[in-house]
C-alpha positions as a Markdown table, in Angstrom:
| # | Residue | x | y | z |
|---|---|---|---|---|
| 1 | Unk | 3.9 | -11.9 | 37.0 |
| 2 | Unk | 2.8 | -11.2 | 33.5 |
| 3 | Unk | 4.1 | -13.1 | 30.7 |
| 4 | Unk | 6.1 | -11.6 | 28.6 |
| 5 | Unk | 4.8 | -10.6 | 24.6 |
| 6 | Unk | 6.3 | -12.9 | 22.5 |
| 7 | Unk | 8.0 | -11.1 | 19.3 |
| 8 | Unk | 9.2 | -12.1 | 16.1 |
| 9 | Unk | 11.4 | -10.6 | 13.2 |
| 10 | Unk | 11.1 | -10.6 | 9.9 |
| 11 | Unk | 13.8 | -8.6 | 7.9 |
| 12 | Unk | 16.4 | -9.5 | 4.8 |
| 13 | Unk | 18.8 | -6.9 | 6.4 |
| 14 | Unk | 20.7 | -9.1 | 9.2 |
| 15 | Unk | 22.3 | -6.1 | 11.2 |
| 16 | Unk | 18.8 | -4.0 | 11.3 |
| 17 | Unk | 17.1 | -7.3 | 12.1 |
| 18 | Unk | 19.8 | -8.2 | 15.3 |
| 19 | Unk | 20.0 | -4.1 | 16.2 |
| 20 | Unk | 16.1 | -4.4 | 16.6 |
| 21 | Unk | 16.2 | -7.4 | 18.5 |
| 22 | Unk | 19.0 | -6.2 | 20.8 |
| 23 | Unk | 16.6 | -2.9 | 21.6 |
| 24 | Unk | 13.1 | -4.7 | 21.9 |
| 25 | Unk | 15.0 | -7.5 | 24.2 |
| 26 | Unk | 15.6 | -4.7 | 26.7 |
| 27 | Unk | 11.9 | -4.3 | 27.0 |
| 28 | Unk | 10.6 | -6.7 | 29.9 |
| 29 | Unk | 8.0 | -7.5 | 29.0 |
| 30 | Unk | 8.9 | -8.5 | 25.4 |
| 31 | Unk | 10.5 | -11.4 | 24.4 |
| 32 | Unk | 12.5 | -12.0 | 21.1 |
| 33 | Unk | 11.6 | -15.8 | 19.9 |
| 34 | Unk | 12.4 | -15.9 | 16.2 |
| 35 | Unk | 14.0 | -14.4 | 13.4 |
| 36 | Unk | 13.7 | -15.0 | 9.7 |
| 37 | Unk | 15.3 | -13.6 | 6.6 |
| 38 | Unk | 12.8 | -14.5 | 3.7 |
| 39 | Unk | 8.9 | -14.7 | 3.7 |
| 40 | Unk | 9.1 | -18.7 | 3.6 |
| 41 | Unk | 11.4 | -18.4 | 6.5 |
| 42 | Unk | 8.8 | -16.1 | 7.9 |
| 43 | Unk | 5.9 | -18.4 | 7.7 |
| 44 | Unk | 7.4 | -20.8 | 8.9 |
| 45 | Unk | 8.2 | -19.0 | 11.6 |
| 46 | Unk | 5.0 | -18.0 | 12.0 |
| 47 | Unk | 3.3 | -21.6 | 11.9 |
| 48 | Unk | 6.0 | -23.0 | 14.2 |
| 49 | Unk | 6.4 | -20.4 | 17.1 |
| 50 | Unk | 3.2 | -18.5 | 17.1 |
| 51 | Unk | 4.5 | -15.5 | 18.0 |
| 52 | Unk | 1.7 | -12.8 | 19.8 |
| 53 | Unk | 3.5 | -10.3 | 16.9 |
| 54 | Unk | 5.5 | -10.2 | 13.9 |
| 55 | Unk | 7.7 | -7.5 | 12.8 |
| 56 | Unk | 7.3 | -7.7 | 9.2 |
| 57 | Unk | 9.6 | -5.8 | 6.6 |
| 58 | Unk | 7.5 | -5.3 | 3.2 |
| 59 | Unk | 10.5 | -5.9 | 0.4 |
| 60 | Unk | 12.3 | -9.2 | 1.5 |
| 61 | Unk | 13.2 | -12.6 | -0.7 |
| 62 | Unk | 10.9 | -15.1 | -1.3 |
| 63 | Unk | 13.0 | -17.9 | -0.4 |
| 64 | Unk | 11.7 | -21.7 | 0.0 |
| 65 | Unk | 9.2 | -23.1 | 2.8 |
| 66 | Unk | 10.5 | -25.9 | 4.7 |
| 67 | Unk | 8.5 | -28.3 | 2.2 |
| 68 | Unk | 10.3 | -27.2 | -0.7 |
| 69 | Unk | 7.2 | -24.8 | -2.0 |
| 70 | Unk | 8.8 | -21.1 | -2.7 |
| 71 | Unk | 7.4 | -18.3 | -0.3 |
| 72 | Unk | 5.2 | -15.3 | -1.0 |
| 73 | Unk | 6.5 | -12.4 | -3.6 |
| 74 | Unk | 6.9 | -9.8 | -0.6 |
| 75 | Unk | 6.2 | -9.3 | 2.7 |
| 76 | Unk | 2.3 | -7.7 | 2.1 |
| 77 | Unk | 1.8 | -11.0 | 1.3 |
| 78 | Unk | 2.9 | -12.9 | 3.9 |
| 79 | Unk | 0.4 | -10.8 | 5.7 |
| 80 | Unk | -2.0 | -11.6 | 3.3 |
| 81 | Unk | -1.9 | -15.2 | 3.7 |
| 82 | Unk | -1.6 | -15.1 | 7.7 |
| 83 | Unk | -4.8 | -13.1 | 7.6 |
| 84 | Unk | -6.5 | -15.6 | 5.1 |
| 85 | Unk | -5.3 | -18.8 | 7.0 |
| 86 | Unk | -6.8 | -17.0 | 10.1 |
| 87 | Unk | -3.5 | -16.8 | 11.9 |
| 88 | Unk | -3.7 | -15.3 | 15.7 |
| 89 | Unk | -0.8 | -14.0 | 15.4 |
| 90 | Unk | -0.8 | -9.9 | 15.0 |
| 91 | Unk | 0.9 | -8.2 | 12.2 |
| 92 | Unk | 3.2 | -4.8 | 11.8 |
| 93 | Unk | 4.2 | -4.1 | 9.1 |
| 94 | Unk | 7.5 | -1.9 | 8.9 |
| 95 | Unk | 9.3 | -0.2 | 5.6 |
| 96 | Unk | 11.9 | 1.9 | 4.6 |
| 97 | Unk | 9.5 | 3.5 | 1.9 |
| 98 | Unk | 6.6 | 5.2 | 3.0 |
| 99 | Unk | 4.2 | 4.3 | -0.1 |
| 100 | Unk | 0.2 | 4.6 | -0.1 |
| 101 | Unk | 0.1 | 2.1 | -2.2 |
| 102 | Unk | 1.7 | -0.6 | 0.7 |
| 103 | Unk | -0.5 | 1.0 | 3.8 |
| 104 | Unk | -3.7 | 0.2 | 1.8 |
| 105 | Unk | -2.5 | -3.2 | 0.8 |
| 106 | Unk | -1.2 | -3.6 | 4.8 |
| 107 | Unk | -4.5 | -2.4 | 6.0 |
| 108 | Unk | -6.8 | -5.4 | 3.7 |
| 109 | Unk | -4.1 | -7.5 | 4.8 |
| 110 | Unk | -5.5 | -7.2 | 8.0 |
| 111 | Unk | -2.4 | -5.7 | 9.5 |
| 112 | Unk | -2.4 | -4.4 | 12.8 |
| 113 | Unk | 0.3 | -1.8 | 12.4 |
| 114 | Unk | 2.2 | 0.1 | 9.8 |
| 115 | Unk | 5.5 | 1.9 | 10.3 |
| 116 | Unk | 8.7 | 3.2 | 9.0 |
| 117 | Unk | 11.6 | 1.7 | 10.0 |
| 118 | Unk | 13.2 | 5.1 | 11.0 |
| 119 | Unk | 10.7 | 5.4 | 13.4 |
| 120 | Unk | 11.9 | 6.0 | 17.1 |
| 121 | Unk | 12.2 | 2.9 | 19.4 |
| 122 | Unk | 9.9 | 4.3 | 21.8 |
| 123 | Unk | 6.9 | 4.4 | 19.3 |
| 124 | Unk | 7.7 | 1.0 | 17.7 |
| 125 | Unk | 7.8 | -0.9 | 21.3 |
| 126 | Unk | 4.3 | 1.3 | 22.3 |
| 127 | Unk | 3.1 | 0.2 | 18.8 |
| 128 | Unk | 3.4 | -3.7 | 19.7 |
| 129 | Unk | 2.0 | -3.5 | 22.9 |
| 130 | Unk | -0.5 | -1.6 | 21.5 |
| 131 | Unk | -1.1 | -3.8 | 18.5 |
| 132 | Unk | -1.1 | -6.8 | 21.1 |
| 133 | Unk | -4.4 | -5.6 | 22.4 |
| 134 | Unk | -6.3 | -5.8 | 19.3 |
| 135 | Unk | -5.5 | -1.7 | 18.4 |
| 136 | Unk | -4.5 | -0.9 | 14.9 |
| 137 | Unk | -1.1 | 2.0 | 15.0 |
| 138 | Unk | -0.4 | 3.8 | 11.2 |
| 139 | Unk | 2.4 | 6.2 | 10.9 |
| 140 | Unk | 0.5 | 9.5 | 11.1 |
| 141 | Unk | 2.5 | 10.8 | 7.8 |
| 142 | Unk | 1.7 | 7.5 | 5.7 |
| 143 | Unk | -1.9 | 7.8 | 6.7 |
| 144 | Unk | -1.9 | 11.5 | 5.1 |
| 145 | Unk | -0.5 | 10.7 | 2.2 |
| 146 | Unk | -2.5 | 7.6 | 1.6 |
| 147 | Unk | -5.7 | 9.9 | 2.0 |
| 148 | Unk | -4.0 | 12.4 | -0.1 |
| 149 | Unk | -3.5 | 9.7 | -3.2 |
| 150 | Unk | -7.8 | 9.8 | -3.4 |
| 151 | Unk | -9.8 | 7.0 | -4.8 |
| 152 | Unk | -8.4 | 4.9 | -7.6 |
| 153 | Unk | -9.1 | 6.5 | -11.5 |
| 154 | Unk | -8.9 | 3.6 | -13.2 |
| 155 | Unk | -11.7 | 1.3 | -14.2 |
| 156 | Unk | -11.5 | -2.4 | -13.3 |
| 157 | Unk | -10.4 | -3.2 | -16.8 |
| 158 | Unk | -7.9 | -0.8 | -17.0 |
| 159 | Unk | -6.5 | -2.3 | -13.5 |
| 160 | Unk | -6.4 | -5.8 | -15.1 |
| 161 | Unk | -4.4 | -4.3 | -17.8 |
| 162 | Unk | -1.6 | -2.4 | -16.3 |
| 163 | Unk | -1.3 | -5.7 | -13.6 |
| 164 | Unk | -0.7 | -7.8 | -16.6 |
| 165 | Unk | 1.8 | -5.2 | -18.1 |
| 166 | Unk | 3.3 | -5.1 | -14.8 |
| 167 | Unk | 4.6 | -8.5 | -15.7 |
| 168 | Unk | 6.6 | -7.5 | -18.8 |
| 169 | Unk | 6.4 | -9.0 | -22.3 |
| 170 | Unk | 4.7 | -6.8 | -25.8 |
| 171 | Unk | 1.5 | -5.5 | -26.0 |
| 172 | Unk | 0.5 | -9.5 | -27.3 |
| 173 | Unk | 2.2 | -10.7 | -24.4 |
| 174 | Unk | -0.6 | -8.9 | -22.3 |
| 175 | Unk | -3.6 | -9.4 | -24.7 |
| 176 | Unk | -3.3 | -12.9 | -24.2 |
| 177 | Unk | -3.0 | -12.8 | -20.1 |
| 178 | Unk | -6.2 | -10.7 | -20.5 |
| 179 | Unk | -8.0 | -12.5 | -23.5 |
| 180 | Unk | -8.4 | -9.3 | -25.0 |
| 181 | Unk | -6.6 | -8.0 | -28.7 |
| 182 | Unk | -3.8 | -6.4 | -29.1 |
| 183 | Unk | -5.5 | -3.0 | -30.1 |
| 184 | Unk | -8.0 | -3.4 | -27.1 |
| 185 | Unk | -5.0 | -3.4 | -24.6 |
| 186 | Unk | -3.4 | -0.5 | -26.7 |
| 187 | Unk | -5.9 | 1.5 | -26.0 |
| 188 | Unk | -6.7 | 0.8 | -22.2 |
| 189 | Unk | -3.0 | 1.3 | -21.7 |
| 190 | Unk | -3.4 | 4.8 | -23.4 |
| 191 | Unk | -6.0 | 5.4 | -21.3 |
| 192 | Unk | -4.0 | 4.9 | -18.0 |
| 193 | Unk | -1.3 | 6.6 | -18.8 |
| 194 | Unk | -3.4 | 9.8 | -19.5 |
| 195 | Unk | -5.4 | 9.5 | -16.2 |
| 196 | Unk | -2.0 | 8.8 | -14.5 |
| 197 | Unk | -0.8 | 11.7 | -16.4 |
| 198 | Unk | 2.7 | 9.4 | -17.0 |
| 199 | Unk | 4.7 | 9.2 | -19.9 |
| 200 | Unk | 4.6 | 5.4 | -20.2 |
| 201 | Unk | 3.8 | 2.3 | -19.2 |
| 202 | Unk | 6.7 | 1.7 | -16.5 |
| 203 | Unk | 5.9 | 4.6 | -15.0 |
| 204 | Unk | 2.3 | 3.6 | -14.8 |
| 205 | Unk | 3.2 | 0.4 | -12.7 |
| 206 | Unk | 5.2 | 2.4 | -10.6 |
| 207 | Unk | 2.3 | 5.5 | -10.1 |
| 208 | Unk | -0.4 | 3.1 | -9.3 |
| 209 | Unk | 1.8 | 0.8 | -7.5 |
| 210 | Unk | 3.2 | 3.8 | -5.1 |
| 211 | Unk | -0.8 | 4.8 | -4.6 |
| 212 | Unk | -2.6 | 1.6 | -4.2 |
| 213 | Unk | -4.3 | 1.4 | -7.3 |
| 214 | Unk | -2.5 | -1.8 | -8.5 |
């Protein structure tokens, strides 16, 4: 007999996280191992049950590791740092929002899988299996409106920028995270907001964020 897949879950909601578990468990040939709230949690997780896939929801807390370090921002990077540390463990990465911006970070993450949450049982049990055998499964709709977003407008400059004034703070705030002047930074900020065609700054995060860009 076939082992079963081992599966774990990684979600800050507590009764989508056990309703999930409670459908995959009837699957035989999946088996539910773990279950963690925050990305430390989940790394830990990770690290100590090497699961064959994780379940990963993209917007969780970062919470503290088991060696008192505090865990990734979000759960793209979780991803990120399983694929950098080389982790066998296969990734899906599931999300209430259907953003561009997170299936182009999932797919350099080297994710195996990106889905909404919404998305029937069926598909999300064929997508581990799937995903198990080395196969890479994208939500057909988030793949069409990450090709509909197109290539990135901004220049890597104007990139640095906006990440920096992602962060908050005055315009000298983000001249100095940048080592540019404060009329240098005006100007590339003007600059993305036209290309953008935004009103201001916030909603330049939030644009290039949603698309990728950022």
């Amino acid at each position: 007999m076939t082992a079963p897949l081992h599966v774990a879950l990684a979600d800050d909601q507590a009764i989508l996280r056990s309703g999930l578990a409670a459908l995959l468990r009837l699957e035989s040939d999946l088996e539910v191992i773990g279950e963690a709230a925050t990305c430390a949690e989940t790394l830990d997780l990770v690290e100590e049950a090497r699961p064959d896939v994780l379940l990963l929801d993209v917007q969780m807390p970062a919470g503290t590791r088991a060696g008192g370090e505090p865990g990734p921002a979000d759960g793209l990077e979780v991803a990120e740092r399983l694929h950098a540390s080389g982790s066998p463990t296969r990734v899906i990465v599931l999300t209430t929002f259907g953003r561009a911006g997170y299936l182009r970070r999932t797919l350099e993450a080297g994710a195996g899988g990106f889905m909404v949450k919404d998305a029937p049982v069926e598909r999300l049990v064929d997508a581990v299996r799937r995903v198990h055998q080395g196969l890479r499964v994208v939500d057909p709709e988030l793949a069409a409106q990450s090709l509909a977003a197109g290539p990135n407008p901004l220049s890597a400059k104007e990139t640095e920028v906006l990440r920096a004034a992602a962060l908050g703070g005055t315009t000298g705030d983000i001249a100095a995270r940048v080592f540019l002047s404060e009329g240098t930074v005006r100007n590339h900020l003007s600059s993305v907001i036209g290309k953008l065609g935004v009103t201001n700054r916030a909603e330049a995060v939030r644009s290039a964020t949603d698309n990728g860009w950022l």
